[in-house]
VMD Tcl script that builds the backbone (N, CA, C; Angstrom):
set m [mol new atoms 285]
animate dup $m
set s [atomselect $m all]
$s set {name element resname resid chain x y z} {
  {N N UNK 1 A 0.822 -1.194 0.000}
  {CA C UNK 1 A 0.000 0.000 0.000}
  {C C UNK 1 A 0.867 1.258 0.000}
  {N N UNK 2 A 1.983 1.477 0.748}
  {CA C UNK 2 A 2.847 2.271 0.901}
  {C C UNK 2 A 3.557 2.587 -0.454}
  {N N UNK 3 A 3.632 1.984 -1.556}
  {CA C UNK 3 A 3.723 2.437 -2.735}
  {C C UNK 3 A 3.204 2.953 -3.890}
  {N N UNK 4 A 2.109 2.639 -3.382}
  {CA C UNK 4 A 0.971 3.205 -3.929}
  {C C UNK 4 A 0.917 4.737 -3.708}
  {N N UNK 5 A 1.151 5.095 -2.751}
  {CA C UNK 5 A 1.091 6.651 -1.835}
  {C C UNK 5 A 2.485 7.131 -2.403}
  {N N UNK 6 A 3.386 6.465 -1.757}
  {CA C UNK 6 A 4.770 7.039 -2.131}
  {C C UNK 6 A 5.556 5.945 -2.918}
  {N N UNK 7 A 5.323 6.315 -4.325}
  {CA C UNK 7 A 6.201 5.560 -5.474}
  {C C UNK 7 A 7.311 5.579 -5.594}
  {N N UNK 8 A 8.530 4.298 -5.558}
  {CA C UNK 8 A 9.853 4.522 -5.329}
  {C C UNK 8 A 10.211 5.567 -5.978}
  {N N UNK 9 A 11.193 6.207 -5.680}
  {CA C UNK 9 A 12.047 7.166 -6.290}
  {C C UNK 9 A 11.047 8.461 -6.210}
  {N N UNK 10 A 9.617 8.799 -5.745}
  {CA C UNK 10 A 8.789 9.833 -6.070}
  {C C UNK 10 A 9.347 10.818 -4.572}
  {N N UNK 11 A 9.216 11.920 -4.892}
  {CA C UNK 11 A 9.726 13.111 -3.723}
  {C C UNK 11 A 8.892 14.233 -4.391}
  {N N UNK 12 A 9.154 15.110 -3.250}
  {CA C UNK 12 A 8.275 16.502 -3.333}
  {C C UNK 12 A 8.520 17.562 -2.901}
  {N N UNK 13 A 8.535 19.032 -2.939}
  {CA C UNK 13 A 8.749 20.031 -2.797}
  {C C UNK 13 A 7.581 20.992 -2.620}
  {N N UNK 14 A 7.307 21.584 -1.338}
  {CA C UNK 14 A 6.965 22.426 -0.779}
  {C C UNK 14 A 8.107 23.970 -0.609}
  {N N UNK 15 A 6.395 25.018 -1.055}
  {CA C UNK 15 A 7.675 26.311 -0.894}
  {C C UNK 15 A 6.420 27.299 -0.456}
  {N N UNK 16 A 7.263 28.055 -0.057}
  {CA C UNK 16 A 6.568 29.645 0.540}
  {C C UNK 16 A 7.450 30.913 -0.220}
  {N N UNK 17 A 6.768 31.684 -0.618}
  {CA C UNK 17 A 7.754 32.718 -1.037}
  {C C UNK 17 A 7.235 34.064 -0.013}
  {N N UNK 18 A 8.174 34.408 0.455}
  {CA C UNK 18 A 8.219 35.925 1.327}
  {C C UNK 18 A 8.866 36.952 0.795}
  {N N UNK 19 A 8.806 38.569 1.551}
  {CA C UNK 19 A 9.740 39.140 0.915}
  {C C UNK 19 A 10.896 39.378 1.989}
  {N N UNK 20 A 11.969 39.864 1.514}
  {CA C UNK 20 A 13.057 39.630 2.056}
  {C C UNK 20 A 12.777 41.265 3.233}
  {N N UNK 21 A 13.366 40.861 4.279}
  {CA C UNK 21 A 13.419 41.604 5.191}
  {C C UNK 21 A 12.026 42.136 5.842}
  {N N UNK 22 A 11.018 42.150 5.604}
  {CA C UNK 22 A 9.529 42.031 5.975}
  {C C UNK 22 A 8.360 41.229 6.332}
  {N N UNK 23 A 9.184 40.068 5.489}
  {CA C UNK 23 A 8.378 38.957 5.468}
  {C C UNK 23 A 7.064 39.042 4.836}
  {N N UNK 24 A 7.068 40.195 4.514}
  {CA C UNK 24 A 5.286 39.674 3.656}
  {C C UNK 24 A 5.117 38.813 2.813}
  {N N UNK 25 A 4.093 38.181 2.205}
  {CA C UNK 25 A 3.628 37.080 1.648}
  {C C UNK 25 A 3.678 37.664 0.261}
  {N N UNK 26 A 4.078 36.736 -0.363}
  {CA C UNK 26 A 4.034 37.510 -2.313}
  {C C UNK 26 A 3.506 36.309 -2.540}
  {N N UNK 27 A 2.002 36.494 -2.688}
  {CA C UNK 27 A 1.056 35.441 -3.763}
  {C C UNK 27 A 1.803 36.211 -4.835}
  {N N UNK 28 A 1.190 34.917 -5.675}
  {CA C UNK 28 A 1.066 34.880 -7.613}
  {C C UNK 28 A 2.926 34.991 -7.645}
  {N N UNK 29 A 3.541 34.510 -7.347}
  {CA C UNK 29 A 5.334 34.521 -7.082}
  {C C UNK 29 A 5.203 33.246 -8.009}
  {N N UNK 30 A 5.936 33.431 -9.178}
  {CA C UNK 30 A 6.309 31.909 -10.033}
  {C C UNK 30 A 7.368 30.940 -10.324}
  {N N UNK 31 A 7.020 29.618 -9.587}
  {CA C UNK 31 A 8.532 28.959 -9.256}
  {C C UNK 31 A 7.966 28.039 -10.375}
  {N N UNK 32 A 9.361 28.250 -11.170}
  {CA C UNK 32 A 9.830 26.953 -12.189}
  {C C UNK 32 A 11.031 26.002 -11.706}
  {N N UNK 33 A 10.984 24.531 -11.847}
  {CA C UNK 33 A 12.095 23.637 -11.395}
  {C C UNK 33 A 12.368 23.148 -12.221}
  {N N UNK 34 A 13.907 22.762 -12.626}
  {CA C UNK 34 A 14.061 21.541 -13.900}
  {C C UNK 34 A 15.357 21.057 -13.167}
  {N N UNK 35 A 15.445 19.847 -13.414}
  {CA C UNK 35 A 16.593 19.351 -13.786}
  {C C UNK 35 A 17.346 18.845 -14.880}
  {N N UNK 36 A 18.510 18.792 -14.844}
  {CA C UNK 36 A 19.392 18.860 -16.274}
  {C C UNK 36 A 18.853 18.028 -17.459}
  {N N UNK 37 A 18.561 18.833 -18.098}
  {CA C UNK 37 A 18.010 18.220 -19.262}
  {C C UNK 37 A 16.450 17.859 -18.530}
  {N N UNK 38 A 15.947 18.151 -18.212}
  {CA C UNK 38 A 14.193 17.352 -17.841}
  {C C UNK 38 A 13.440 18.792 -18.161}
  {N N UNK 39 A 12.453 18.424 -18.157}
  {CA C UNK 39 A 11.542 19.622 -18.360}
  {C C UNK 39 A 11.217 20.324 -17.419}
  {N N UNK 40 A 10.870 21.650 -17.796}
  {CA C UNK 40 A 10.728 22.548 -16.833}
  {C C UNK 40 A 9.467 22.796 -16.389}
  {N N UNK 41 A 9.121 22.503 -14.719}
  {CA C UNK 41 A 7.950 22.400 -14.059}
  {C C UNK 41 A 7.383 24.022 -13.782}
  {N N UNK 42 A 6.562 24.291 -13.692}
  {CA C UNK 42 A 6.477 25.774 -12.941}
  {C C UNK 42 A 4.830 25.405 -12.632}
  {N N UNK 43 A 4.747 26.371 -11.254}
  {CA C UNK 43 A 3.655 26.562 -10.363}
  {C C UNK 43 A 3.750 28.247 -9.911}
  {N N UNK 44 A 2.240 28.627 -9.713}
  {CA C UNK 44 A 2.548 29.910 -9.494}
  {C C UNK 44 A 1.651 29.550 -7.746}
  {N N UNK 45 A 2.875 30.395 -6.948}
  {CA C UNK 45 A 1.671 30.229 -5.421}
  {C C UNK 45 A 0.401 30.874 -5.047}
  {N N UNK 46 A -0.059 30.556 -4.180}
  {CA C UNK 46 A -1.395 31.064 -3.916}
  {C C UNK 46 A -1.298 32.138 -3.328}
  {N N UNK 47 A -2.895 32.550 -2.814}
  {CA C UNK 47 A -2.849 33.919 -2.064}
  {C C UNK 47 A -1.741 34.293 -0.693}
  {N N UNK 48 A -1.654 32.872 -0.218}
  {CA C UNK 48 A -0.996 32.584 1.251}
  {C C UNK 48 A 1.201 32.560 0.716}
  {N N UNK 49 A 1.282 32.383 -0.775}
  {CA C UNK 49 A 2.579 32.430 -1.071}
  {C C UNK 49 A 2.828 30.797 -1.605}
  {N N UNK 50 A 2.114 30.074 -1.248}
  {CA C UNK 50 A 2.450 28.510 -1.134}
  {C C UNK 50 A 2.245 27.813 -2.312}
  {N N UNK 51 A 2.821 26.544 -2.407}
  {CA C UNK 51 A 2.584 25.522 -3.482}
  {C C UNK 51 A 2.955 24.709 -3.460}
  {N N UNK 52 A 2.678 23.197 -4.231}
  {CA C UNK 52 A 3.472 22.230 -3.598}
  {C C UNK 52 A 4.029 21.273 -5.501}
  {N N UNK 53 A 5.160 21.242 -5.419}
  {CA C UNK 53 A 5.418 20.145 -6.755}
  {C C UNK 53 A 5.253 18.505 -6.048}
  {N N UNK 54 A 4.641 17.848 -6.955}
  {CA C UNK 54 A 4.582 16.381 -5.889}
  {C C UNK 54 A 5.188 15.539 -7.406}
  {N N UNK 55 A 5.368 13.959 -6.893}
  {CA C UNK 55 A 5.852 13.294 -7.631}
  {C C UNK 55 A 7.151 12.979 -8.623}
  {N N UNK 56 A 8.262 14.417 -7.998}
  {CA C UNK 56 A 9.005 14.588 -8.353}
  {C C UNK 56 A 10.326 13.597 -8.334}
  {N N UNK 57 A 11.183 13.207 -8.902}
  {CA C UNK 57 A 12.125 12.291 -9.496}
  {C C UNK 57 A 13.313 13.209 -8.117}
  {N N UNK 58 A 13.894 12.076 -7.542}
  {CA C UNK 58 A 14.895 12.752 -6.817}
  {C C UNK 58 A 16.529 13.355 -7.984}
  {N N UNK 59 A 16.822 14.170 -7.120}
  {CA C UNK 59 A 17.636 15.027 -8.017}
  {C C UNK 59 A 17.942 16.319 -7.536}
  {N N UNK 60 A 19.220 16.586 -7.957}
  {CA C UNK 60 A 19.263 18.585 -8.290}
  {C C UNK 60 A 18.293 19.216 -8.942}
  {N N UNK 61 A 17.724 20.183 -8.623}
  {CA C UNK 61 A 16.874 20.825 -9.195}
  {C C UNK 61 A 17.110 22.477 -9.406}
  {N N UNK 62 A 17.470 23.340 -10.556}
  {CA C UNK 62 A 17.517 24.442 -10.624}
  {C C UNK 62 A 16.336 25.096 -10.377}
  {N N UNK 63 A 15.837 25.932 -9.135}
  {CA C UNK 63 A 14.860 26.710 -8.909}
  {C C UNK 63 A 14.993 27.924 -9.569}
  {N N UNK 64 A 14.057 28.589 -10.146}
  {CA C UNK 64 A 13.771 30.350 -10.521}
  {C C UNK 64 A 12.929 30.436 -10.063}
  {N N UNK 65 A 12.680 31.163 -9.010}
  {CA C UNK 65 A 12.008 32.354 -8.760}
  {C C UNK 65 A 11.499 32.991 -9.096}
  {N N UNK 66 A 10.428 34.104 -9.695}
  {CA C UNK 66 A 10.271 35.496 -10.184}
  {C C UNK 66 A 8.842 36.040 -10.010}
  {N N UNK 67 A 8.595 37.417 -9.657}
  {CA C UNK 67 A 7.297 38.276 -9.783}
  {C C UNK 67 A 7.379 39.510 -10.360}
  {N N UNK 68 A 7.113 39.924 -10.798}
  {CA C UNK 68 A 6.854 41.563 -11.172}
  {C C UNK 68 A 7.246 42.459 -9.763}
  {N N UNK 69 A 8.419 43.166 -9.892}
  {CA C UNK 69 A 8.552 44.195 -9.072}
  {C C UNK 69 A 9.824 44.025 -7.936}
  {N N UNK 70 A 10.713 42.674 -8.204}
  {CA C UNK 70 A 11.262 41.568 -7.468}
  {C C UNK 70 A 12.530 41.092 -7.892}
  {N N UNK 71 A 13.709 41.506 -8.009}
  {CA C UNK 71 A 14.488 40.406 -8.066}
  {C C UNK 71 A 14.363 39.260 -8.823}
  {N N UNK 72 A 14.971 38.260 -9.719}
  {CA C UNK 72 A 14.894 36.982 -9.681}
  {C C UNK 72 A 15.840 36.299 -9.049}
  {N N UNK 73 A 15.051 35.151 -8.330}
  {CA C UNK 73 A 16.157 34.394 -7.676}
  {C C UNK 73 A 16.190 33.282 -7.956}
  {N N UNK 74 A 17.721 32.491 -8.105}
  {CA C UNK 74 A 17.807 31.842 -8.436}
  {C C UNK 74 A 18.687 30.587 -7.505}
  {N N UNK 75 A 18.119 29.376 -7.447}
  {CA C UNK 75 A 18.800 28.324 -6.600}
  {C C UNK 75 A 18.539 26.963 -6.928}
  {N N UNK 76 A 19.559 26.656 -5.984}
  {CA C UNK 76 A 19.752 24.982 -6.096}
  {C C UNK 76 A 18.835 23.791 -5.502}
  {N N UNK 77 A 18.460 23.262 -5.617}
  {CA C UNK 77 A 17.594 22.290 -4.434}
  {C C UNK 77 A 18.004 20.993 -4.839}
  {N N UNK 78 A 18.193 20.554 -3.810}
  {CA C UNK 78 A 18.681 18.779 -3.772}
  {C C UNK 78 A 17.278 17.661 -3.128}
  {N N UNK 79 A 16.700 17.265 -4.180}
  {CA C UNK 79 A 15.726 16.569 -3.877}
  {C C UNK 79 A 15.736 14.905 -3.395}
  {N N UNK 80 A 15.671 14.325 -2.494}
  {CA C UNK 80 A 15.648 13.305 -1.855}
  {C C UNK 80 A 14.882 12.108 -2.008}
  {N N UNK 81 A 14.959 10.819 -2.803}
  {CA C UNK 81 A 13.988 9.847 -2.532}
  {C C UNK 81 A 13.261 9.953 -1.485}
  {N N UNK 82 A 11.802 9.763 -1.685}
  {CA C UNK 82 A 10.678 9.239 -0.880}
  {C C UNK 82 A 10.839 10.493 0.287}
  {N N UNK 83 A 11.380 11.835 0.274}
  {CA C UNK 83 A 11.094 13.300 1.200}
  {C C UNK 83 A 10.260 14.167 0.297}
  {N N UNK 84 A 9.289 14.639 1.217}
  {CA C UNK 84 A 8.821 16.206 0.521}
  {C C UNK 84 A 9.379 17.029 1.652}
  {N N UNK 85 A 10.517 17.953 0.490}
  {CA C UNK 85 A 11.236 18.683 1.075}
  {C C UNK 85 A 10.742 20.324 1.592}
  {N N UNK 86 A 11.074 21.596 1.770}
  {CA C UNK 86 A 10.277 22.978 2.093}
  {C C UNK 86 A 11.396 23.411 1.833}
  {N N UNK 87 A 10.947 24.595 0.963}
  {CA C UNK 87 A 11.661 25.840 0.808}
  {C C UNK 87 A 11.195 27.269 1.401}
  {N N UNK 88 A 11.985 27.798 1.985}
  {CA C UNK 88 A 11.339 29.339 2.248}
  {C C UNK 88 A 12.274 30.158 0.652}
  {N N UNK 89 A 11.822 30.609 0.325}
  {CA C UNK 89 A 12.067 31.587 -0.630}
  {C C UNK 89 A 11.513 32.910 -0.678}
  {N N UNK 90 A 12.838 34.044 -0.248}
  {CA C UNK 90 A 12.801 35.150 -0.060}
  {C C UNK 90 A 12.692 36.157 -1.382}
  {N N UNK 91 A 12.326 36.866 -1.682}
  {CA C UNK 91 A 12.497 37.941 -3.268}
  {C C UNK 91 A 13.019 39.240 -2.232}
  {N N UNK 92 A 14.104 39.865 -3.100}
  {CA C UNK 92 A 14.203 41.654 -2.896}
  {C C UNK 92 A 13.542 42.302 -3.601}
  {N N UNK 93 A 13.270 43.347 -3.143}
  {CA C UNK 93 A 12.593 44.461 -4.319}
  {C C UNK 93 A 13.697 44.692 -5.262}
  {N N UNK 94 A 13.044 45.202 -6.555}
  {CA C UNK 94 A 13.716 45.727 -7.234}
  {C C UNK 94 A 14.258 46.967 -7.438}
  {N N UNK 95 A 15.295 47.534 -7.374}
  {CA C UNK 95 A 15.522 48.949 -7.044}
  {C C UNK 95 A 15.525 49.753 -8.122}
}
mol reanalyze $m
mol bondsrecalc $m
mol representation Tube
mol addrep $m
């Protein structure tokens, strides 16, 4: 039954995006993930900042970041067999 739920090799990623030094919540913030050579996933978060990628292949994963008005940021994530992992992800304003 337990594979059924969690399929070998399947992992997941949870994220919040805030802003940097305030912490406010930036809904509609759009995170794309790929890994090398795989296709590129993207989710945009909700009102609360949040979202979740599920079923994901463990691996490096290049995160982008981006909203209107923001910085893009850009990072690494190391994804884990059979973990759903959390990201906090901060944006700066743009100056």
């Amino acid at each position: 039954m337990l594979n059924i739920v969690t399929p070998p090799g399947a992992a997941g990623l949870r994220f919040d995006t805030k802003e940097e030094g305030t912490n406010a919540v930036l809904g509609d913030a759009t995170v794309s993930i790929q890994t090398e050579g795989g296709p590129v996933l993207t989710l945009v978060g909700n009102a609360e900042g949040k979202n979740f990628f599920e079923s994901l292949d463990a691996g490096v994963y290049r995160v982008t970041v981006t909203l209107t008005g923001y910085d893009t940021l850009i990072v690494e994530k190391e994804i884990s067999t059979g973990v759903t992992s959390f990201s906090h992800f901060k944006l700066v304003k743009t100056v």
